[in-house]
GUTIMAR-489702 format. One record per residue (C-alpha): residue number from 1; residue in one letter; x, y negated, z negated. Coordinates in nm, 3 decimals. Example, Ala and Ser with C-alpha at 12.3 -4.5 7.8 and 13.67 -1.06 7.14 Angstrom:
BEGIN
NODE   k r      xx      yy      zz
NODE   1 a   1.230   0.450  -0.780
NODE   2 s   1.367   0.106  -0.714
END
This chain:
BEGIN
NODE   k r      xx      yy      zz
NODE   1 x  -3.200  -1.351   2.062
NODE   2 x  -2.839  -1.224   2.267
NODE   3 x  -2.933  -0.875   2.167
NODE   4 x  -3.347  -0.849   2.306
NODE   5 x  -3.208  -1.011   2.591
NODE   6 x  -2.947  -0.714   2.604
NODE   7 x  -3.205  -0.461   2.544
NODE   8 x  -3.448  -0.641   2.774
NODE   9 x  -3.201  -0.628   3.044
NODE  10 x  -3.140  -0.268   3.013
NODE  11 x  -3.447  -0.163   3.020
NODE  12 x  -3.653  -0.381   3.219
NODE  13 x  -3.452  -0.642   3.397
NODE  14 x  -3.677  -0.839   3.591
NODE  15 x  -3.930  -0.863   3.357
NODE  16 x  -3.666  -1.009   3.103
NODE  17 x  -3.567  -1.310   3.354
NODE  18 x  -3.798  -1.569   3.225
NODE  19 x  -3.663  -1.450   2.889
NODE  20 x  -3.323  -1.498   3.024
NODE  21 x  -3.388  -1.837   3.180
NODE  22 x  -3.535  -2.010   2.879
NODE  23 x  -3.252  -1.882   2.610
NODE  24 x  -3.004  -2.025   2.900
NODE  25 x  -3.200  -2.365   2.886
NODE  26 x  -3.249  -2.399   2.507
NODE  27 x  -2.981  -2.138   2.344
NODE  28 x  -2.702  -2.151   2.560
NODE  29 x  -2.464  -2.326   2.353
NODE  30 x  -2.316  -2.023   2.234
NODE  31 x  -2.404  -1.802   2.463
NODE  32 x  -2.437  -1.974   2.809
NODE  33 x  -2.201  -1.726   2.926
NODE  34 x  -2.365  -1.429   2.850
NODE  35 x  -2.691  -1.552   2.975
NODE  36 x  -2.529  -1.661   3.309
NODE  37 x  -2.424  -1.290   3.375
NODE  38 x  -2.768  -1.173   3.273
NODE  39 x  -2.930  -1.337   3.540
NODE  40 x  -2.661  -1.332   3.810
NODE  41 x  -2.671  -0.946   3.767
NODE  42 x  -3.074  -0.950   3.800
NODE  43 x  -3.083  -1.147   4.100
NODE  44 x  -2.793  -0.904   4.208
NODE  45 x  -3.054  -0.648   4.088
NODE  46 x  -3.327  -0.760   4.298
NODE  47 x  -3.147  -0.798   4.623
NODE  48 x  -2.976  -0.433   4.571
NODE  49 x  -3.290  -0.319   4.709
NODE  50 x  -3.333  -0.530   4.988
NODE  51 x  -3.326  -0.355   5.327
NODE  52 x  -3.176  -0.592   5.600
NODE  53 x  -3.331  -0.629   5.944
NODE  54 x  -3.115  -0.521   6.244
NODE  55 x  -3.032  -0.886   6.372
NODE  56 x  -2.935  -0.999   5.990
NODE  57 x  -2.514  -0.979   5.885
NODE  58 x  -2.591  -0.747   5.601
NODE  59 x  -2.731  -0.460   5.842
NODE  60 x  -2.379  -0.503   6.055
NODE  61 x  -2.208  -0.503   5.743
NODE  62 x  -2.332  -0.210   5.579
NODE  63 x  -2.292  -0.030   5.953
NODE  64 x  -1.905  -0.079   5.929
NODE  65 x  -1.899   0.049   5.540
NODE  66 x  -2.029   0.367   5.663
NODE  67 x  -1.799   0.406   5.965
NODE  68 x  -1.528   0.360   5.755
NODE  69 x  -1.646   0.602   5.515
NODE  70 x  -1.387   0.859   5.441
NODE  71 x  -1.155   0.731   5.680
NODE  72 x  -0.815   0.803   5.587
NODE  73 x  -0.634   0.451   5.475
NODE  74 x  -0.419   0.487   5.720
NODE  75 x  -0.682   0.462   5.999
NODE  76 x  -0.828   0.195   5.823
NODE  77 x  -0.564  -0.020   5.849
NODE  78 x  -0.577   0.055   6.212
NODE  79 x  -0.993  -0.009   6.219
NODE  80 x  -0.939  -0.326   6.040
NODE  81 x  -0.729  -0.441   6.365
NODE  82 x  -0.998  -0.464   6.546
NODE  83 x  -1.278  -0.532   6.387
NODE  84 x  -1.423  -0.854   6.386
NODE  85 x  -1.451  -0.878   5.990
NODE  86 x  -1.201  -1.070   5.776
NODE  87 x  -0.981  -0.772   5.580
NODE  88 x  -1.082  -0.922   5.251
NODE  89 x  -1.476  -0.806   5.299
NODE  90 x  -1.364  -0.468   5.520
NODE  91 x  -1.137  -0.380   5.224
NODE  92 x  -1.409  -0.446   4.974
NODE  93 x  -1.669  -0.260   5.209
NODE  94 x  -1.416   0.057   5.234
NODE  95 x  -1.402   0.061   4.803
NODE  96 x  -1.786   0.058   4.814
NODE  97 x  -1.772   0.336   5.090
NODE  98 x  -1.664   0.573   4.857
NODE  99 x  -1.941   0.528   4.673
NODE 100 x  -2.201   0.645   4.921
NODE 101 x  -2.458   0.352   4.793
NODE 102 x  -2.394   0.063   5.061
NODE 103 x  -2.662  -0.139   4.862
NODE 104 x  -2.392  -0.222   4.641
NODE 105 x  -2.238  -0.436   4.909
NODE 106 x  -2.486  -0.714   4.846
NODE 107 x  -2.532  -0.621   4.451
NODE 108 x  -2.205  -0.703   4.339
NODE 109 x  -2.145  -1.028   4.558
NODE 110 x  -2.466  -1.160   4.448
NODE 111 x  -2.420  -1.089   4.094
NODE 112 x  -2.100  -1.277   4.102
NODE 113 x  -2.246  -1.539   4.344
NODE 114 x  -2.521  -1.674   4.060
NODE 115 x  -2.306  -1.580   3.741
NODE 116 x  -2.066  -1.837   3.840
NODE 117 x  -2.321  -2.078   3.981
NODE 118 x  -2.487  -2.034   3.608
NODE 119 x  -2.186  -2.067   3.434
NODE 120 x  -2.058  -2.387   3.624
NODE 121 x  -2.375  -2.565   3.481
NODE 122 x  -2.375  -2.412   3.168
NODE 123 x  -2.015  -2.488   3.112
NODE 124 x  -2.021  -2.859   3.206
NODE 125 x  -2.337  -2.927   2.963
NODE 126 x  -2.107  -2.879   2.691
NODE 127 x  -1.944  -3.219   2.820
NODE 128 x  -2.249  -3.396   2.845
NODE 129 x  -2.526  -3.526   2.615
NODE 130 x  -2.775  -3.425   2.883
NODE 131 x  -3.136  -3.339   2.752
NODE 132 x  -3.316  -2.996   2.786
NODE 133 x  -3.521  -3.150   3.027
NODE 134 x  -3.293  -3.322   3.244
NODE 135 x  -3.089  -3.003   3.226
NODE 136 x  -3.416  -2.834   3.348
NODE 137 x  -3.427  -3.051   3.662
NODE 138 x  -3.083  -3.007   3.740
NODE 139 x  -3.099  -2.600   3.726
NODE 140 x  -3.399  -2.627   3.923
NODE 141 x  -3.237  -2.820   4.175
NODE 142 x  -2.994  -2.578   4.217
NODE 143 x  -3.234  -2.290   4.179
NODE 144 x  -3.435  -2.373   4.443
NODE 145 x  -3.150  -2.593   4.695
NODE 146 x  -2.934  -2.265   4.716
NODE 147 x  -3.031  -2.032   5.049
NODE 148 x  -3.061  -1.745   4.860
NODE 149 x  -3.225  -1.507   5.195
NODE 150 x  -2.902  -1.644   5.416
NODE 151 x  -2.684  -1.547   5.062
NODE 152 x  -2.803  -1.248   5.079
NODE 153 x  -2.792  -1.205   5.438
NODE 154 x  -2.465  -1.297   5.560
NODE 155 x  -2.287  -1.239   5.213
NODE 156 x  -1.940  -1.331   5.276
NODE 157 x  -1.939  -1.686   5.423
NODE 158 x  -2.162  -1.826   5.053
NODE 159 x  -1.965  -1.596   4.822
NODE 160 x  -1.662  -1.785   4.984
NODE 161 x  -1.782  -2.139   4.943
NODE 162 x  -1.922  -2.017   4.601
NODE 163 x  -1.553  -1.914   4.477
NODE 164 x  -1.389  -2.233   4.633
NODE 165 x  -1.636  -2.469   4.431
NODE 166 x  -1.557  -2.265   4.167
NODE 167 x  -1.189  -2.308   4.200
NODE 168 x  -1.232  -2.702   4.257
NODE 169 x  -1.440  -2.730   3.954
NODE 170 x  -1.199  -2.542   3.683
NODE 171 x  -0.920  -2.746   3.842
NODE 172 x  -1.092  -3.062   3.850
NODE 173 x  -1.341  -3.045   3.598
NODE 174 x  -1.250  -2.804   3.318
NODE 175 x  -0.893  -2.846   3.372
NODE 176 x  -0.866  -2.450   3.321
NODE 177 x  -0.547  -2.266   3.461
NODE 178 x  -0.427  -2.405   3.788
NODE 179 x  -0.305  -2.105   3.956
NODE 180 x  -0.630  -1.962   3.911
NODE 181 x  -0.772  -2.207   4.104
NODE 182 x  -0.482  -2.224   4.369
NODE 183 x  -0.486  -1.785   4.399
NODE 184 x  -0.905  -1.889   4.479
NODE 185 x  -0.795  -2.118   4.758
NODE 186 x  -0.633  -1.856   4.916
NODE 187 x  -0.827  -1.594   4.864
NODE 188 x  -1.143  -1.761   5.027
NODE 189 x  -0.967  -1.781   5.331
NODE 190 x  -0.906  -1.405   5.349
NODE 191 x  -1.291  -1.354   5.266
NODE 192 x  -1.430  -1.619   5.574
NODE 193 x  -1.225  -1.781   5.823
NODE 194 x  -1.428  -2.095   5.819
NODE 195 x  -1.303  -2.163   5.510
NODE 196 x  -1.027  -2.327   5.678
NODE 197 x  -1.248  -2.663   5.677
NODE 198 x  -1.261  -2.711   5.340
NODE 199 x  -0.962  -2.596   5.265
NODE 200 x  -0.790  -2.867   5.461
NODE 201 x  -1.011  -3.103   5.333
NODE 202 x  -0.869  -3.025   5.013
NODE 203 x  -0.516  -3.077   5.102
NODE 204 x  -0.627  -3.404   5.255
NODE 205 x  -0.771  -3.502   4.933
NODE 206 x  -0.483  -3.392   4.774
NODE 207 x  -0.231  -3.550   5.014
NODE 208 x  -0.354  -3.871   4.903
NODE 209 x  -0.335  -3.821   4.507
NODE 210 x  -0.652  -3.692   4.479
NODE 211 x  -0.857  -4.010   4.586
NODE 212 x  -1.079  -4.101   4.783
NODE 213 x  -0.975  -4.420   4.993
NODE 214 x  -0.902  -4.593   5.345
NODE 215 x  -0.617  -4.342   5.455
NODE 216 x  -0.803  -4.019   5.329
NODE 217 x  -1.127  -4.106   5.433
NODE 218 x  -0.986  -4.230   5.806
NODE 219 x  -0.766  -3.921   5.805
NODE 220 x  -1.119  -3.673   5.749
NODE 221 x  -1.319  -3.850   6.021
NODE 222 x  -1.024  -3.860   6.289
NODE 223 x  -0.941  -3.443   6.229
NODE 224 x  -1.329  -3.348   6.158
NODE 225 x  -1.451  -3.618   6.437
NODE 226 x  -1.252  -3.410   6.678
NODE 227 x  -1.191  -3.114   6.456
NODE 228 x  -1.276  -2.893   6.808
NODE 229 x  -0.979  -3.061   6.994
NODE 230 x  -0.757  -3.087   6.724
NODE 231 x  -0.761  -2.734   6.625
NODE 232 x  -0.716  -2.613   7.013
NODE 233 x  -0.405  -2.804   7.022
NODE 234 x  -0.255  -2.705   6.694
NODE 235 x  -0.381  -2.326   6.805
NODE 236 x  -0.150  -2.341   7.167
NODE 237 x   0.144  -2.523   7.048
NODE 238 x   0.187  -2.356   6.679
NODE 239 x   0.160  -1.976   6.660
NODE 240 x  -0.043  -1.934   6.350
NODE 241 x  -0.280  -1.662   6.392
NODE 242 x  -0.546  -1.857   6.111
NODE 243 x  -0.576  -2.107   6.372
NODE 244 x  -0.639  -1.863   6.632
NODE 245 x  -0.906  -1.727   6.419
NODE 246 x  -1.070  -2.040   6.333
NODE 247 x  -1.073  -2.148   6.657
NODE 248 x  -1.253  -1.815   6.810
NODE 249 x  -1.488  -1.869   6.526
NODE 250 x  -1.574  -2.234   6.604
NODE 251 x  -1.590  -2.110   6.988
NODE 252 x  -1.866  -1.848   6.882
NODE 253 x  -2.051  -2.061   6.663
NODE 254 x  -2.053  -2.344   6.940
NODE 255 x  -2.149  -2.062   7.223
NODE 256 x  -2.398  -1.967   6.965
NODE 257 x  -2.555  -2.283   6.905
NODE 258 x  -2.896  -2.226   7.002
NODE 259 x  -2.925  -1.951   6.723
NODE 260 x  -2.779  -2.148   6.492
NODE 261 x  -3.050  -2.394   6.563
NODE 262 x  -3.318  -2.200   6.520
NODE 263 x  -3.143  -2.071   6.166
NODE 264 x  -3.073  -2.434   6.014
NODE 265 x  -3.358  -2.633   6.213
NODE 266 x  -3.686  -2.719   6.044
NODE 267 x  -3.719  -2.698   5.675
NODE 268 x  -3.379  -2.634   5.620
NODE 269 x  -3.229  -2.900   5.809
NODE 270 x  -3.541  -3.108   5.589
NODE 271 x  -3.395  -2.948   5.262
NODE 272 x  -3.006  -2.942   5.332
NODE 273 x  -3.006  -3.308   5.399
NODE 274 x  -3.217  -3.378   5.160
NODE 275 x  -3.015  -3.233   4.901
NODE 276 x  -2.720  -3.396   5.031
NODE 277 x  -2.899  -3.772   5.048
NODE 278 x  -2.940  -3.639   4.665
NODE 279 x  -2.596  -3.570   4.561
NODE 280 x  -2.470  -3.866   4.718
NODE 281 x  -2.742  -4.108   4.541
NODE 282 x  -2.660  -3.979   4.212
NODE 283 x  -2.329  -4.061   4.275
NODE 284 x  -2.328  -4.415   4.395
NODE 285 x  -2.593  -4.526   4.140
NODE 286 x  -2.435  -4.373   3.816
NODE 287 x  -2.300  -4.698   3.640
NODE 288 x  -1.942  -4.647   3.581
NODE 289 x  -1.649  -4.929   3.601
NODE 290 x  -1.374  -4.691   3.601
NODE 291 x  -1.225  -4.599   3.943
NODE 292 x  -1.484  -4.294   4.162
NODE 293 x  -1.410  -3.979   3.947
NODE 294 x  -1.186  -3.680   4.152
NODE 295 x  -1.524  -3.450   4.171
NODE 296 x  -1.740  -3.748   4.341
NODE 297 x  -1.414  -3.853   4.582
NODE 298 x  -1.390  -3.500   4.726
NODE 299 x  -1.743  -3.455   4.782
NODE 300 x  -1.766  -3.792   4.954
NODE 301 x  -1.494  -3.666   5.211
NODE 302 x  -1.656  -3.345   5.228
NODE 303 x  -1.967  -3.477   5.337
NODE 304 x  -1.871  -3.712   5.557
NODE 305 x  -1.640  -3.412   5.748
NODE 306 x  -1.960  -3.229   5.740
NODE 307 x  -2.197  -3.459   5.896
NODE 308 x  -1.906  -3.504   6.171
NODE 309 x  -1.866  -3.153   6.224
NODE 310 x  -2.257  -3.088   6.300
NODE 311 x  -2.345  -3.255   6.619
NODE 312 x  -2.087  -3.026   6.775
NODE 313 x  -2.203  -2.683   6.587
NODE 314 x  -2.522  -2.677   6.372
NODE 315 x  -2.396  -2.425   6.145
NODE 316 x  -2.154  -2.631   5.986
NODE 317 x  -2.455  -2.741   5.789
NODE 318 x  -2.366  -2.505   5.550
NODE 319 x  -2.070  -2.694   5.426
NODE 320 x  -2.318  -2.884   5.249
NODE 321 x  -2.350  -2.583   4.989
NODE 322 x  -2.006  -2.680   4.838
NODE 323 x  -2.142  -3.031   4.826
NODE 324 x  -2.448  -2.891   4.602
NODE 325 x  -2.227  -2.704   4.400
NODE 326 x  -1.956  -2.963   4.285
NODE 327 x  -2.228  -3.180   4.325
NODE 328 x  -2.332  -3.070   3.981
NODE 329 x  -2.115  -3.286   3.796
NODE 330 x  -2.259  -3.614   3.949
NODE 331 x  -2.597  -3.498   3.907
NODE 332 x  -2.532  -3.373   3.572
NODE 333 x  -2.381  -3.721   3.454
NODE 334 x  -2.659  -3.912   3.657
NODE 335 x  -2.935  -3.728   3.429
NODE 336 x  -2.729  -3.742   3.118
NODE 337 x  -2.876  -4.061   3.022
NODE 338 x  -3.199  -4.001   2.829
NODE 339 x  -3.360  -4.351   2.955
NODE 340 x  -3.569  -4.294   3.270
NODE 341 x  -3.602  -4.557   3.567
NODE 342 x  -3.795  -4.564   3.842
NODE 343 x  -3.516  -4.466   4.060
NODE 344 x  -3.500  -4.135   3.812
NODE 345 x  -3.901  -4.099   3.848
NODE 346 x  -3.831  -4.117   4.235
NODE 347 x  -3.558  -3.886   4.250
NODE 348 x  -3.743  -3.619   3.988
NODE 349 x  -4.021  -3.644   4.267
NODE 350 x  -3.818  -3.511   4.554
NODE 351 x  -3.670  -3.249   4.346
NODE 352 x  -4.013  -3.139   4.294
NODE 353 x  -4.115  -3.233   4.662
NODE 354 x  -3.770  -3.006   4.739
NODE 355 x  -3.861  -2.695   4.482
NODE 356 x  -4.210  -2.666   4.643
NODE 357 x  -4.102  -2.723   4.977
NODE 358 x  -3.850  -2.428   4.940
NODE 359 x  -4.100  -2.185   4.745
NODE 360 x  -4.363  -2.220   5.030
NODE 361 x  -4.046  -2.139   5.270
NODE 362 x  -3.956  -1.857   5.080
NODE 363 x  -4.259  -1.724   5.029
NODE 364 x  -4.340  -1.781   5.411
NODE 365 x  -4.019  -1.585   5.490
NODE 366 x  -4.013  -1.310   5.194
NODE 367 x  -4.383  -1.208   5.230
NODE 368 x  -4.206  -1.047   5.524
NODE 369 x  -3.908  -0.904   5.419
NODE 370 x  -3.828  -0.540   5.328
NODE 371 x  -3.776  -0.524   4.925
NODE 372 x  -3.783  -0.082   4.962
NODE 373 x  -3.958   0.025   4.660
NODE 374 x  -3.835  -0.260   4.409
NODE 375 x  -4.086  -0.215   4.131
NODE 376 x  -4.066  -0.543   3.860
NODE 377 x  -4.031  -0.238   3.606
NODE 378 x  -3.740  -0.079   3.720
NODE 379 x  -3.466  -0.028   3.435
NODE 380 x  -3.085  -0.169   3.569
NODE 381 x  -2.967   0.226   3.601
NODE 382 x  -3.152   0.252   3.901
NODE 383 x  -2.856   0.123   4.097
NODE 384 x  -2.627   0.389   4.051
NODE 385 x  -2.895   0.563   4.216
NODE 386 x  -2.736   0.705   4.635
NODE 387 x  -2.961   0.615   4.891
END
């Protein structure tokens, strides 16, 4: 089945998808991985044609990859100065410069984006006896909870919060290669300033052994309660220029407030909490006498800092996107059980209520979208194509 999926995805990618989705449902023992980078790269596919609006990140960020074109490294260095953009991203935009196909800015990113959202799901069924179907629910969930028009839009802030949750979960979960995890951390920080939040959330958690109690919980809502006034005073008596940053970043997104609002307002204030209320649930009703697993104590703290954070800048919303992510674990352990209760039945409804409540979104906002000539026939080669 591996190789017509191969073939499938050479030829026609988007028409293999489906094919795609159901081996990583019912085959992916095996071959989870494989099928994880088969659709990541088709939904990478798919958005390599998308042609951003002036107002939208993606159109500024493709500007600056052309203005840097050819620029001597030297000058770059200079340019990158100045420029509003964390290096990380300008560095990455000055590679894909040289390629003269700026569309590959949001292919790659993407394609990483949903292989390693894929993969985290695929690899932690391996540790569960969760069903097909319950599987199905969860993937959905997930499918349909992530923002994939602000992914592809603003690229740099999700593929940042995607790697971090990534990092958490193969040092928390898989117990994979620490310094993997810890070279992440840092490297999401170079990619979007506002990683800062979670970051420090992190060392919080970790401060405290990697639990969630009294001292670590008080400790999250006293720094995120007044995380504005405690990061101005850290920023004028300690000369750290990441504080500096962070600072000017929460200053713009608190100046900008009213866009934000208009951004995350509505159904997506309707489906970020909701998936939130979600994770949470699944958490506190999952029977377990042992002490609150690492996974569920860090996403406790970092949705309580995010809640606290958003009165004073809507944005910060977004955190809530790690919470989904990690989240998979709780979810994954609340569905393992093949029994179903009414709670289940009632929670299976709002992830239904949620999936069509984000496809009539989507379809509201996409119907209106530029896609260029994006035909579902179109082989994978097509991207090497220049525009």
């Amino acid at each position: 089945m591996s190789i017509i999926c191969l073939l499938l995805f050479i030829a026609f990618p988007i028409i293999g998808l489906p094919v795609y989705l159901g081996c990583y449902v019912f085959h992916s023992n095996k071959k989870g991985i494989l099928y994880s980078l088969l659709i990541g790269v088709t939904l990478g596919f798919i958005t390599y044609y998308f042609i951003p609006p002036h107002d939208y990140d993606l159109y500024r960020h493709q500007f600056i990859a052309r203005y840097i074109h050819n620029l001597p490294f030297d000058r770059f260095l200079a340019y990158s100065k100045v420029t509003e953009l964390e290096f990380l991203p300008l560095l990455y935009s000055y590679f894909i410069s040289f390629t003269e196909n700026y569309n590959l800015l949001q292919f790659f990113i993407v394609s990483l984006g949903y292989t390693l959202m894929f993969y985290m799901m695929y690899d932690y069924r391996k540790k569960t006896t969760i069903s097909n179907l319950s599987f199905i629910l969860v993937v959905i969930f997930n499918i349909f909870g992530f923002n994939a028009l602000y992914f592809i839009s603003g690229l740099y802030y999700y593929i940042a919060i995607i790697l971090f949750s990534f990092a958490f979960y193969n040092e928390y979960t898989k117990k994979g290669n620490k310094f993997l995890s810890y070279f992440l951390y840092g490297l999401v920080l170079l990619i979007h300033d506002s990683m800062f939040f979670p970051v420090v959330i992190l060392l919080i958690f970790k401060l405290f052994n990697n639990k969630l109690n009294v001292r670590s919980l008080g400790l999250c809502i006293l720094i995120f309660g007044l995380s504005y006034y405690v990061i101005s005073v850290l920023s004028s008596v300690i000369n750290f220029e990441l504080f500096t940053k962070v600072i000017n970043l929460y200053n713009h997104y608190i100046s900008n407030d009213y866009r934000m609002r208009k951004f995350y307002s509505g159904t997506i204030f309707i489906i970020e909490i909701t998936k939130l209320l979600l994770i949470l649930a699944t958490i506190f009703m999952t029977k377990n006498k042992k002490p609150l697993s690492k996974e569920n104590g860090f996403i406790i703290l970092l949705a309580v800092s995010t809640l606290l954070m958003m009165p004073k800048s809507l944005v910060m919303i977004r955190f809530i996107m790690g919470v989904q992510l990690i989240g998979i674990v709780p979810l994954m352990n609340y569905y393992q059980k093949n029994k179903l209760t009414d709670i289940k039945l009632i929670m299976i409804a709002i992830l239904c209520a949620l999936g069509i409540l984000y496809t009539l979104y989507f379809y509201r906002v996409f119907k209106d979208e530029n896609f260029g000539n994006l035909k579902i026939s179109d082989s994978i080669v097509t991207i090497w194509k220049k525009e």
